[in-house]
N, C-alpha and C positions, 0 to 999 in steps of 0.2 A: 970181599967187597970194599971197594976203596973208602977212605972217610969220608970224600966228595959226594958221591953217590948216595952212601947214608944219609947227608944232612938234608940232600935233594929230598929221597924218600919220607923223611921225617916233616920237614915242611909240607908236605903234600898230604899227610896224614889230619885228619880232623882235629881242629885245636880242643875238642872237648875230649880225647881220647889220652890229654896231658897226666889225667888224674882218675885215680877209679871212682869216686863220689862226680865228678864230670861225666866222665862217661856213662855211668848211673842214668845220670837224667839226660845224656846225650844234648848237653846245651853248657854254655860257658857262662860261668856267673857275675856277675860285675860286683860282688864284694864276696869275698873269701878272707875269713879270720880263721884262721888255723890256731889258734892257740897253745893247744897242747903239742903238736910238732914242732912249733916252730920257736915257741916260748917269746911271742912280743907281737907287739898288733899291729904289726907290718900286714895290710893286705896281700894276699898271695895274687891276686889278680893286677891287680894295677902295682904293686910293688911298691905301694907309700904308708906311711901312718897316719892313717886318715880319723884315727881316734883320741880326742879326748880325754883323757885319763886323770882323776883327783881323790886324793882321801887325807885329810887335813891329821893323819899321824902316822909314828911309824905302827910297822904289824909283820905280825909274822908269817912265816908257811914253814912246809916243810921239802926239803931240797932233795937230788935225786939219791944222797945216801943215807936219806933217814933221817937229817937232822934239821932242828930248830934253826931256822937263818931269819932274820931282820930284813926287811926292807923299809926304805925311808920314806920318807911323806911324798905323794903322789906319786910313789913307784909301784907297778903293778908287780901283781903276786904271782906267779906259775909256780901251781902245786905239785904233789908226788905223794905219790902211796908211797906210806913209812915201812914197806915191806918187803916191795919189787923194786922201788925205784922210778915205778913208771909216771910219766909225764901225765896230767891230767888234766891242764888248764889254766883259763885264767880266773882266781880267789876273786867271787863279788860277794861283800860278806854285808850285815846292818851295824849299827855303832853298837858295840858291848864296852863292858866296863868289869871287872876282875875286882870283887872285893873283899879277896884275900888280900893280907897283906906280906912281904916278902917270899912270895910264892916261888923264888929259884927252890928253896929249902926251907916248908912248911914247919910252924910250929903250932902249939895248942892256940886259939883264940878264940874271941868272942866278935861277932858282925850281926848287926843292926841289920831286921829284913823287912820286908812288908808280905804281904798274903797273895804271893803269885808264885808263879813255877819259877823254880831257881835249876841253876844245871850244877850240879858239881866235879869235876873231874880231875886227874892228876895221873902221872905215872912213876913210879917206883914198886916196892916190895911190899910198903908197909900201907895201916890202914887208920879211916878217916871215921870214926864214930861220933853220930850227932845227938844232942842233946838241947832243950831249953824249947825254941819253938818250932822241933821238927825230932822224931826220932825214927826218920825214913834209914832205911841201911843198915848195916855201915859197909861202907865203901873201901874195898880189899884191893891190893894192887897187885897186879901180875908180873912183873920184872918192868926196865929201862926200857926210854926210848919211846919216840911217840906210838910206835907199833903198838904198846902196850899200852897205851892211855884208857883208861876205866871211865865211864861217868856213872850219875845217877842226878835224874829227877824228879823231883818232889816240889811238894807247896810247902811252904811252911804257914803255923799264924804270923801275924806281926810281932814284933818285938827279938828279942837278942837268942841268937843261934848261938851255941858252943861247939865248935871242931875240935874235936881230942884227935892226935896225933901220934902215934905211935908205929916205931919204925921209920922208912926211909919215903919220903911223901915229896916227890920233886916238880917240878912247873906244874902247880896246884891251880885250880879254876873254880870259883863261884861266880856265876853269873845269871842274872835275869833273864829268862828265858827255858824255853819248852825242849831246848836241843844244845849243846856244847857249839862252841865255835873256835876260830885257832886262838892259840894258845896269848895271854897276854900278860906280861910278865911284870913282876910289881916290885916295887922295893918298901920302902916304909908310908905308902899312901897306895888309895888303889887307883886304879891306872885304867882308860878310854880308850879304847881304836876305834876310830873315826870310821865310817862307811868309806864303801871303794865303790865310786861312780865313774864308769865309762859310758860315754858318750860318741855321737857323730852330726855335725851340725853344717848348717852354712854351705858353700862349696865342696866342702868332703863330703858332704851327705846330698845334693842334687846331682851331683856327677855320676851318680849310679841309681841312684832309687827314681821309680818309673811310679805315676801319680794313679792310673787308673788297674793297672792290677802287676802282680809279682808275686815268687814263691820263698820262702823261707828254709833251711834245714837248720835244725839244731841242735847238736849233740852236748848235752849238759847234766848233770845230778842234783834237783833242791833237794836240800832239806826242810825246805820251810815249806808247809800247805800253802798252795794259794802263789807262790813267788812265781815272777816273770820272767820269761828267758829272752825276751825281748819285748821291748812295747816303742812304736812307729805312734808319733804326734805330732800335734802343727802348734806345739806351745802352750795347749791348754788340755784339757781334757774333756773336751765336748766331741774332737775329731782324735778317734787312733783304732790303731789294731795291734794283737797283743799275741804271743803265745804265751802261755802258764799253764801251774802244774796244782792244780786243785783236787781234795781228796780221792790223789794220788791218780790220779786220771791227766793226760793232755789235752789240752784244752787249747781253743782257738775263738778267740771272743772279737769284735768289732762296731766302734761305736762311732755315728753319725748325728751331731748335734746332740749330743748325752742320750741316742735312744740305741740298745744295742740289735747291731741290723744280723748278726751271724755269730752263730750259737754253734758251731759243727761237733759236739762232743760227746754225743750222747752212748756212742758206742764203741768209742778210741781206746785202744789199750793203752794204759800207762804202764809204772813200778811201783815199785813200795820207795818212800824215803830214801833219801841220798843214793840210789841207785842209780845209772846213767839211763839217761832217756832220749835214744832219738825221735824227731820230731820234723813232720815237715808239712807247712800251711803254706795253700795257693789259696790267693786273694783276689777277688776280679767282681764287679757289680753281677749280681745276679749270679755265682756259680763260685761258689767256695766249697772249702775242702782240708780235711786233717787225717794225716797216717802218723801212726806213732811204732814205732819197732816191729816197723815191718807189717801193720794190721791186716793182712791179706783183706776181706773181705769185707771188715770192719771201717771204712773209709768214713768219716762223717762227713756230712757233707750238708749245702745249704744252698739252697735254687733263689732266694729272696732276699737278694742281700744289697747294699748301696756301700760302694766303696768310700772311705774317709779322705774327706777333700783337703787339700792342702800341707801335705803330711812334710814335717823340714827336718826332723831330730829322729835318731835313733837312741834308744838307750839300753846297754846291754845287763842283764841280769835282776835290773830293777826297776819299779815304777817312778819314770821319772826322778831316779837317783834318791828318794825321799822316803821310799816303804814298798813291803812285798818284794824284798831282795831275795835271789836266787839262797843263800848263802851257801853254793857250794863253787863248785869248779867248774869253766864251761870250756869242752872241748874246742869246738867248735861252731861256727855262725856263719851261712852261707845263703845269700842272695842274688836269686834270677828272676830280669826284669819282664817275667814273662808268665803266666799263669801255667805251671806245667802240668800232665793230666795224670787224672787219681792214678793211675799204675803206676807209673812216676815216683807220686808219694811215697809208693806202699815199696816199691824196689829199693828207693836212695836211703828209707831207713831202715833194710834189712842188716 
């Protein structure tokens, strides 16, 4: 067959047939972020960077062989599993703070806590035994390398922890909070990474997004209960609609004037923690809708609903860049301006 012929053929062919998640939903999406394939938030459909991106420090991730890599302020993070290699997305994480101190290569110390969940983690050989106002653990390391990064969390009371240190304890992590997050490295004081806020506003965001109904997919892992894989608002929050990932279920939430008009959740399959979760919400007055990995029969769905008027910003992994950050990796974020129908749902997240 000549090459001429082919191109003819291929032109002639349905432009939603370009991609298997297209073809899925048999319809072409007007915003496509590939994340994880493509490693940058070049839309795949229009072919622009129609995203916003800021986080006021540097931070880390981990790169496709396993290692600790830096990226600078306002540069976004594309993850990898520290063990395959494989691409995972784009890092939307909340501000942590590391209050170890010289955390490349842990020694004995004492840190100043208060009475909440602290996360503790590190990777090397050796191990991290607590004492003073926590005697949770102790904390054993299994070899190098983030592959092998250990946590543990605990409450402590207030007042002065003791970390005993013995053996080889490398990129060491105390941090406030219920769950670890990437790694953040410290030298003789402890050290901030700022939030990672992507955005889509303004003309990058009216040139695709469709005001009275549209459907979402999302393939993303929180670890945080409650965090958002995207949330659609007109600047405040009296008008938006959301997907999140609440005790461990997906969830599809939408609010009109702060009253919430669609609840579809009641019988969606989610995962457990940091697991990846497909997800896909169709939005439209009066006839909404959620499938989450594939829910065959499980569709939730909402007959009563009043679509959110005036909707101009996108924000990806967090509520309004501020709280209930995803803080994991998001595959992928895909938008059609078009209410598609529950089999749909239940197909594009198989």
């Amino acid at each position: 067959m000549s090459l001429a012929l082919t191109s003819r053929k291929a032109a002639l062919l349905a432009p939603w047939l370009r991609n298997p998640l297209w073809a899925a939903a048999r319809a072409v999406p007007s915003l496509d972020l590939r994340f994880a394939d493509s490693k940058s938030l070049v839309d795949a459909t229009t072919g622009q960077n129609l995203v916003t991106f800021s986080r006021a420090s540097e931070a880390t991730f981990v790169n496709s062989q396993g290692q600790i890599q830096t990226a600078s302020n306002n540069a976004p993070r594309f993850d990898h599993n520290p063990t395959t290699g494989e691409s995972l997305g784009l890092l939307v994480e909340e501000q942590r703070q590391n209050l170890l101190l010289n955390s490349g290569t842990l020694s004995t110390q004492n840190v100043t806590v208060t009475a909440v969940a602290h996360t503790l983690s590190f990777t090397g050989t050796g191990t991290i035994t607590l004492s003073g106002t926590s005697t949770a653990g102790p904390l054993v390391g299994t070899g190098t390398g983030e592959a092998n990064r250990v946590s543990l969390t605990f409450t402590p009371t207030a007042g002065t922890l003791t970390l005993t240190v013995s053996g080889t304890v490398t990129n060491a992590q105390l941090e406030i909070g219920a769950f670890r997050t990437s790694y953040i490295p410290t030298t003789g004081t402890a050290a901030t990474r700022a939030a990672d806020v992507a955005s889509i506003s303004g003309s990058n965001f009216s040139s695709w997004y469709r005001q009275d109904e549209g459907t979402v997919f999302m393939d993303a892992a929180s670890i945080y209960n409650n965090g958002r894989y995207f949330m659609f608002d007109d600047g405040t929050t009296n008008e938006r609609w959301e997907g999140r990932y609440s005790s461990f279920l997906a969830i599809a939430n939408s609010w009109s004037n702060n009253v919430q008009d669609v609840s579809p959740n009641t019988s969606v399959i989610g995962g457990t923690p940091s697991t990846n979760v497909r997800v896909a919400i169709a939005n439209a007055s009066n006839n909404a809708a959620i499938a989450s990995n594939g829910a065959g029969a499980t569709v939730g769905t909402d007959s009563s609903s009043t679509m959110p008027a005036n909707q101009s910003r996108l924000f990806v992994g967090s509520f309004q860049g501020t709280a209930t950050f995803v803080n994991g990796p998001i595959r992928r974020l895909t938008y059609w301006p078009q209410r598609l129908g529950n089999e749909v749902l239940q197909r594009i997240t198989q």
